[in-house]
C-alpha positions in Angstrom: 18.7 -18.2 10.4 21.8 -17.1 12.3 21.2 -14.4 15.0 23.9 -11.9 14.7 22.9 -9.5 17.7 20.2 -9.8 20.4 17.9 -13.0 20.1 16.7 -12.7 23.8 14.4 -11.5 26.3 15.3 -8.2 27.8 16.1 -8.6 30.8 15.9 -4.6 32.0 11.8 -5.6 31.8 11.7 -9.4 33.5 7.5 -8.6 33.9 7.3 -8.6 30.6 7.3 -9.7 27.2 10.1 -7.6 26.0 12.5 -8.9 23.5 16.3 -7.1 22.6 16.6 -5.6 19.7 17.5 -9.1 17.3 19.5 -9.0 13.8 18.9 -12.4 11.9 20.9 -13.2 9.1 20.6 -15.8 6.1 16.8 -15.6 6.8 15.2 -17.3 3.4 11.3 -16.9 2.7 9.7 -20.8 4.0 10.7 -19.8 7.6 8.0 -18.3 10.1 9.9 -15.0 10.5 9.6 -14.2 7.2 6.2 -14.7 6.9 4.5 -13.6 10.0 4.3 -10.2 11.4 6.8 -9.7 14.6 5.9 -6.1 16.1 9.3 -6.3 17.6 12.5 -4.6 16.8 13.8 -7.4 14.4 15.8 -6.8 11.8 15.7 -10.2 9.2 18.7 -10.3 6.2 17.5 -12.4 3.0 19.8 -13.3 1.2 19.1 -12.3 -2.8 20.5 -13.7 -6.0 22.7 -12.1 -8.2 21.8 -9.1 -5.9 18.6 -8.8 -8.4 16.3 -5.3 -7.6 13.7 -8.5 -9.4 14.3 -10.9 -6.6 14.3 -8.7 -3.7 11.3 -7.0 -4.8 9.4 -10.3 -5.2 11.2 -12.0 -1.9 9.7 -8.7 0.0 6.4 -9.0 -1.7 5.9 -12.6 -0.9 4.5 -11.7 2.6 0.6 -12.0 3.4 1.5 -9.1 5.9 2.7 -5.3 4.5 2.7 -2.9 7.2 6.0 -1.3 6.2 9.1 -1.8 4.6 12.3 -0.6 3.8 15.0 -0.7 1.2 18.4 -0.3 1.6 21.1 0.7 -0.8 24.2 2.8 -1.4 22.3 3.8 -4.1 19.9 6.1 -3.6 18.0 6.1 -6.5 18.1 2.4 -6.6 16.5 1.9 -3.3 13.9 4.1 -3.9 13.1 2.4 -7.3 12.6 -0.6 -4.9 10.5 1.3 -2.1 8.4 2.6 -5.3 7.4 -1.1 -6.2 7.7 -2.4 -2.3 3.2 -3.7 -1.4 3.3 -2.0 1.6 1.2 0.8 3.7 4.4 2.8 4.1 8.2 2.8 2.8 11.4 3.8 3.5 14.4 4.8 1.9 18.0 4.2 3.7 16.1 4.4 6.7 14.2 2.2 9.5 10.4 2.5 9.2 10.0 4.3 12.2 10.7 7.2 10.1 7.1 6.7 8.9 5.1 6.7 11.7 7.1 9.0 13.3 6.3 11.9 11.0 2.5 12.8 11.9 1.4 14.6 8.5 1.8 11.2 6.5 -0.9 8.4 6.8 0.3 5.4 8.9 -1.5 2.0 7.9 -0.6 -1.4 6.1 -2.0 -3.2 3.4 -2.3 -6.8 2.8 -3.6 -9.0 6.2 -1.7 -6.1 7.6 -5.0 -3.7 7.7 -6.8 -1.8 6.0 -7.4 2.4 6.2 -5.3 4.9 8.0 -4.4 7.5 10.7 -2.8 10.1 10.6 -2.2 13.0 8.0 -5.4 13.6 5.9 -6.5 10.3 5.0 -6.7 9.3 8.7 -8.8 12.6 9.7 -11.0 11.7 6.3 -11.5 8.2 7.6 -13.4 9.4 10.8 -15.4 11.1 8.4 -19.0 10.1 6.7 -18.3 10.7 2.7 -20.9 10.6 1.1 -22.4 12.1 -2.6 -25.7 13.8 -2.9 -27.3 14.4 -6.2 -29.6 17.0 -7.2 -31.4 17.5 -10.6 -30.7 21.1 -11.3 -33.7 20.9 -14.1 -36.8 19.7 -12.2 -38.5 19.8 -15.5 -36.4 17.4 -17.1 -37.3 13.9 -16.0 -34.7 11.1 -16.0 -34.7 8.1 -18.0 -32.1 5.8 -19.5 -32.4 5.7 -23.1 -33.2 3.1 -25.1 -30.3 2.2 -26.4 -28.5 1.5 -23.4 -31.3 0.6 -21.3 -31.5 -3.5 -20.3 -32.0 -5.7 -21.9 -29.2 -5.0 -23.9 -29.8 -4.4 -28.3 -26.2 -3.6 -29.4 -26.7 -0.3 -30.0 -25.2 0.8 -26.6 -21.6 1.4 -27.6 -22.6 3.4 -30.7 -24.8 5.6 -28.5 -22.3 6.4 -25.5 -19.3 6.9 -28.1 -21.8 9.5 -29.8 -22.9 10.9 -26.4 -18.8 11.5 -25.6 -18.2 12.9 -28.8 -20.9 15.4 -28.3 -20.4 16.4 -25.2 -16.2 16.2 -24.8 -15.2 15.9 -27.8 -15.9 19.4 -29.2 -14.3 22.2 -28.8 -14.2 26.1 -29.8 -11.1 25.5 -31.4 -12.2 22.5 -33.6 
């Protein structure tokens, strides 16, 4: 890879591990950039064939880690065509993926090794929630049992029985 802008520490913050803002250009997918997850503010160029949406889609989804992404184009239909098939917890379009967890109503997460769940917007309030289903028989009276036919072990009648059961009770209408 050739670095194109930054590539060193930053030296406004010696104490730390602070690194400039780095562009990196003819970055191709068996190097370690590509394939880890930085955290900084690097910026890697790939290279694609024939400038194929195909290629960059599958060179992007080649990664183990998916926290964001972005797609680029002066075509904004086409890049967002991209960002639509992009496997990551958030995309942008013509745009840095800041944009994503800067806005605080949309869920901020990854996918892949990148994490699982979310914060932010309602998914992340729902994940500090218990979900859960509770059932009730509305008819005491009626005691449930699984009927023969599709109880285990298994007599082939099963399919015949639910596609009967669906008819009867989705299947007809007022109209009909």
């Amino acid at each position: 890879a050739r670095v194109l802008a930054g590539g060193k520490r930053n030296k406004e913050f010696p104490q730390g591990q602070f690194f400039e803002p780095t562009v990196l250009a003819d970055v191709t997918e068996d190097m370690l950039i590509a394939k880890e997850e930085t955290f900084g503010p690097i910026l890697s160029i790939f290279r694609v064939k024939n400038n194929s949406d195909e290629e960059a889609i599958r060179i992007a989804n080649n990664c183990s880690f998916a926290l964001s992404s972005c797609a680029h184009s002066g075509d904004q239909v086409r890049a967002a065509k991209i960002c639509a098939r992009l496997e990551a917890g958030m995309s942008s379009v013509n745009d840095v993926e800041g944009t994503t967890y800067l806005s605080q109503s949309l869920p901020f997460g990854g996918f892949k090794d990148s994490g699982f769940g979310r914060f932010a917007g309602p998914e992340g309030l729902r994940g500090l929630c218990h979900e859960r289903s509770i059932v009730q028989n509305r008819a005491a009276f009626l005691k449930p049992s699984i009927p023969r036919a599709i109880a285990y072990p298994a007599n082939g009648k099963g399919p015949a029985f639910c596609s009967a059961l669906n008819q009867v009770l989705y299947g007809c209408t007022i109209m009909s």
